[in-house]
C-alpha positions as semicolon CSV with decimal commas, in nm:
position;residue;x (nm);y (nm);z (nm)
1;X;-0,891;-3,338;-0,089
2;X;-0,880;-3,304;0,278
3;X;-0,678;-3,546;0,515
4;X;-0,922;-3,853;0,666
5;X;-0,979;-3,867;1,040
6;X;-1,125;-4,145;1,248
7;X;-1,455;-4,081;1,408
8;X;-1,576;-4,259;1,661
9;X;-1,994;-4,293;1,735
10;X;-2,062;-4,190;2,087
11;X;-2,396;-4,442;2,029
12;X;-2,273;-4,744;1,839
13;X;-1,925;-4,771;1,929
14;X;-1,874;-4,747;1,530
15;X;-1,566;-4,651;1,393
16;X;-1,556;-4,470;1,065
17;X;-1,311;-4,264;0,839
18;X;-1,404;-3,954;0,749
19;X;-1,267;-3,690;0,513
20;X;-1,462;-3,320;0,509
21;X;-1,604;-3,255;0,127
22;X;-1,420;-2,979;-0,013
23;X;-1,602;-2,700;-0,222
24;X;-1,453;-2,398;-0,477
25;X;-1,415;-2,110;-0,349
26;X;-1,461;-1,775;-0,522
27;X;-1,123;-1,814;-0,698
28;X;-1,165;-2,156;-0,809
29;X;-0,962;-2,339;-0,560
30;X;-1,093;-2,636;-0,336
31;X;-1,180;-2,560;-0,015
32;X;-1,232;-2,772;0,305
33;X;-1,238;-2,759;0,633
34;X;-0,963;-2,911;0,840
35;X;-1,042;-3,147;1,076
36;X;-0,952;-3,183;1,489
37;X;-0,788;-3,596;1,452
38;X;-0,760;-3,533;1,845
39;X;-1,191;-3,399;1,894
40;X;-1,432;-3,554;1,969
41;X;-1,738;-3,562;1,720
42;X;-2,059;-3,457;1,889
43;X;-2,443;-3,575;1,773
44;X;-2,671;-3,361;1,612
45;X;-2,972;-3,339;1,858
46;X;-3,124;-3,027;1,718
47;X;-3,003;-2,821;1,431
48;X;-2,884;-2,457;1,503
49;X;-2,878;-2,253;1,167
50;X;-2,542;-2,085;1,278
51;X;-2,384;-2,386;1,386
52;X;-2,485;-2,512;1,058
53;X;-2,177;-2,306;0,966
54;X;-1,786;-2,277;1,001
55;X;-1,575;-2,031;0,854
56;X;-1,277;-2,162;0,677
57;X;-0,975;-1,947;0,525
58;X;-0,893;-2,034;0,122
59;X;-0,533;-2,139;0,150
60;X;-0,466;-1,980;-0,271
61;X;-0,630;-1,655;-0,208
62;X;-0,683;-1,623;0,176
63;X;-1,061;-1,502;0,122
64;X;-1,263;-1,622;0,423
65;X;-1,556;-1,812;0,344
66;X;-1,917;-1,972;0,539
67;X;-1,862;-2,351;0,450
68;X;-2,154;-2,622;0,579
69;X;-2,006;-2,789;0,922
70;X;-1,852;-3,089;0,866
71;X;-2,065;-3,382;0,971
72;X;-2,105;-3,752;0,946
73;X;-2,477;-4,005;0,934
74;X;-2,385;-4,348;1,124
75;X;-2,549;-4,651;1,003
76;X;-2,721;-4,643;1,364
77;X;-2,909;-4,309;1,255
78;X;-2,695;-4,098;1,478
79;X;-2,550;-3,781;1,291
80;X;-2,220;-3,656;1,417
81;X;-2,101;-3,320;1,368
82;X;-1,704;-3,366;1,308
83;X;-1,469;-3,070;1,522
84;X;-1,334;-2,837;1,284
85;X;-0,919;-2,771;1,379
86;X;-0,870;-2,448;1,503
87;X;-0,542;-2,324;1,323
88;X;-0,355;-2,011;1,418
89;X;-0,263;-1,731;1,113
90;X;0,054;-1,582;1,058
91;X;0,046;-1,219;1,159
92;X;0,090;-1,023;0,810
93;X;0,302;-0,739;0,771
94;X;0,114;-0,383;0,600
95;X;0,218;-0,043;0,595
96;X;0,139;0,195;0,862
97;X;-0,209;0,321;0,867
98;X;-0,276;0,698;0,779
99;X;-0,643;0,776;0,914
100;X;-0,867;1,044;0,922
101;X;-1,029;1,261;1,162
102;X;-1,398;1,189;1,187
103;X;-1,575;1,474;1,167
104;X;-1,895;1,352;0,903
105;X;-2,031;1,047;0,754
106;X;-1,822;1,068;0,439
107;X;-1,540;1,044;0,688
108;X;-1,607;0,746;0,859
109;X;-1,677;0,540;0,493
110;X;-1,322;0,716;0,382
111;X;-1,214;0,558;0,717
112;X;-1,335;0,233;0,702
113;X;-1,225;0,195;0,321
114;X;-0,862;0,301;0,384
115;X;-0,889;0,035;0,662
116;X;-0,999;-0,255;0,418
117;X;-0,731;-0,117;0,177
118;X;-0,493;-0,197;0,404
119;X;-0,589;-0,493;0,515
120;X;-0,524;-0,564;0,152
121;X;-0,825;-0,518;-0,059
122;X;-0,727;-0,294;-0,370
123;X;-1,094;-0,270;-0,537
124;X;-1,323;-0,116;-0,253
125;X;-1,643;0,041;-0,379
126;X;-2,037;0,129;-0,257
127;X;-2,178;-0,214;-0,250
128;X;-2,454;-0,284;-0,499
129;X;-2,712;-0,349;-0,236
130;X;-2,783;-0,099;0,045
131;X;-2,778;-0,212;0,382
132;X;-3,116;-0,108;0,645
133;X;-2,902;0,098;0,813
134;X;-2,547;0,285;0,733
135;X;-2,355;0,306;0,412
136;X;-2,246;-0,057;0,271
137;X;-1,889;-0,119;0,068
138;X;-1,780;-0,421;-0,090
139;X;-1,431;-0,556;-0,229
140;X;-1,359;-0,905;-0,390
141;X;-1,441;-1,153;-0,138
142;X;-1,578;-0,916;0,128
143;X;-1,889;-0,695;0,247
144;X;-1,861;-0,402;0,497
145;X;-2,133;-0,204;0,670
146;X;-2,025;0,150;0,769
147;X;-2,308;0,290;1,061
148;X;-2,203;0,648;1,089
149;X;-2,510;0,707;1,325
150;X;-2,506;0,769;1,747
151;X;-2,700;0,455;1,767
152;X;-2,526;0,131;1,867
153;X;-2,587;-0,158;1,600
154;X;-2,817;-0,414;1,710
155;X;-2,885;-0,793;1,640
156;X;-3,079;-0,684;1,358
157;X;-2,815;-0,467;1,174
158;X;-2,524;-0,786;1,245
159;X;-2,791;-1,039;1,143
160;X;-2,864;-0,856;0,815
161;X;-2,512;-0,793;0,695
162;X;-2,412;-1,170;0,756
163;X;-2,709;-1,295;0,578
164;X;-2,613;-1,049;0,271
165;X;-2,230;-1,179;0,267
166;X;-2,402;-1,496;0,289
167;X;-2,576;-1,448;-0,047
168;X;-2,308;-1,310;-0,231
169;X;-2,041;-1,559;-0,079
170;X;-1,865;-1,317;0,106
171;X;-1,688;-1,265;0,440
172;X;-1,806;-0,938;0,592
173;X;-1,704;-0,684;0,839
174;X;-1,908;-0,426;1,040
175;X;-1,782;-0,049;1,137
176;X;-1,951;0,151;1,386
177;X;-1,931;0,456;1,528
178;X;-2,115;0,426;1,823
179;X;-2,001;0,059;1,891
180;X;-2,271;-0,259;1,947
181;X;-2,544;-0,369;2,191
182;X;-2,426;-0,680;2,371
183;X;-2,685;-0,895;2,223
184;X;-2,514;-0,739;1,897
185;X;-2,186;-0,862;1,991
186;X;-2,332;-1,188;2,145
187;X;-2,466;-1,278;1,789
188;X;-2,111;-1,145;1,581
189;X;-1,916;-1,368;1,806
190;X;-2,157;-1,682;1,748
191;X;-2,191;-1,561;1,349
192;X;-1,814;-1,517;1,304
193;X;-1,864;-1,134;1,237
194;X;-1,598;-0,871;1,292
195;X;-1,670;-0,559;1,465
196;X;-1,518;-0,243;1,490
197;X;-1,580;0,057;1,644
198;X;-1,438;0,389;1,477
199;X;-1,296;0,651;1,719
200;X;-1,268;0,973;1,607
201;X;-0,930;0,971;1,497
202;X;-1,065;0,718;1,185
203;X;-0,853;0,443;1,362
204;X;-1,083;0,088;1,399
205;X;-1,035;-0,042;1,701
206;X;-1,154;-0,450;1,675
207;X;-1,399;-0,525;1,960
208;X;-1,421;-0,932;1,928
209;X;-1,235;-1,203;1,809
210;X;-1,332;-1,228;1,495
211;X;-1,184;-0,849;1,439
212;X;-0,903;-0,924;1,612
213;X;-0,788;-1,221;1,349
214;X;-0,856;-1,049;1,091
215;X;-0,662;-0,728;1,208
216;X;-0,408;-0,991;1,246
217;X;-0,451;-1,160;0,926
218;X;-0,533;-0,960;0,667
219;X;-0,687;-1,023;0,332
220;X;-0,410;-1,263;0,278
């Protein structure tokens, strides 16, 4: 169970104690997110679909997972939305990585799957569904889209592999040759979607945050 924090209503004045609902995880374990005791809680004016969202590590088997944003209803009809703590990740040591000159489409899926293997997932294969565009692999916990093509990915191609993970309760991941549109990256930042863009050496280079954490990170 999560740790309560107090939550004060920006309307009423109220005071309440709050503690975020926790929910299982792919392994099994409970999952919540942890709470900001030092934010302030916001109201809900409008809903947003993606800030509907927050993505929360499992502490048991460090998958990543989209969890439903913390919020609270106030007797005085005013729904707060609860700050989620931002908590840092211990960098995790991993082997060197051994890439692979880019030369075809089969080389940038071997590429992007010796990447995932070293970020620690072991059981990489084609993923059951294929994506609109590029070549799709999956792993426990996590979806990748491989786009081997000249064309930069668009909001379309990001929007579509997030909604996928979504479905199958995954994390996902997104590998491009030819890198992103900046409405593409725009829409990965506010999704919680790592990018990469694959030089031709085979080495992915992390273009946004969320890439950079979990170049940091790992699979756990």
């Amino acid at each position: 169970m999560s740790e309560s924090v107090p939550v004060h209503c920006p309307a009423c004045r109220r005071e309440h104690l709050y503690a975020a609902p926790s929910y299982p995880c792919a392994c099994g374990a409970p999952v919540a997110p942890p709470l900001d005791p030092r934010g302030a809680p916001t109201a809900v004016a409008h809903r947003v679909w993606e800030e509907q969202w927050v993505t929360v590590r499992c502490a048991s088997c460090g998958r990543r997972g989209q969890w439903p944003t913390p919020e609270l209803g106030c007797p005085c009809g005013t729904v707060l939305r609860v700050p989620v703590a931002k908590r840092p990740t211990p960098p995790v040591e991993r082997p060197a990585f051994h890439s692979v000159t880019i030369r075809t489409a089969v080389d940038a899926v071997t590429a992007a799957a010796l990447y995932l293997h070293r970020l620690g997932h072991r059981d990489i294969r084609r993923a059951d569904q294929r994506p609109p565009s590029g070549i799709g692999l999956a792993a426990r916990g996590i979806l990748a889209q491989v786009d081997p093509t000249v064309r930069p990915a668009s909001v379309r191609d990001v929007e579509c592999l997030w909604l996928t993970a979504m479905t199958d309760s995954s994390t996902c991941v997104y590998f491009s040759l030819a890198g992103y549109t900046e409405d593409a990256r725009t829409r990965a930042d506010t999704l919680g979607v790592p990018l990469f863009v694959l030089d031709r050496t085979g080495i992915p280079r992390p273009v946004n945050s969320p890439a950079d954490q979990l170049d940091e990170s790992g699979a756990g």
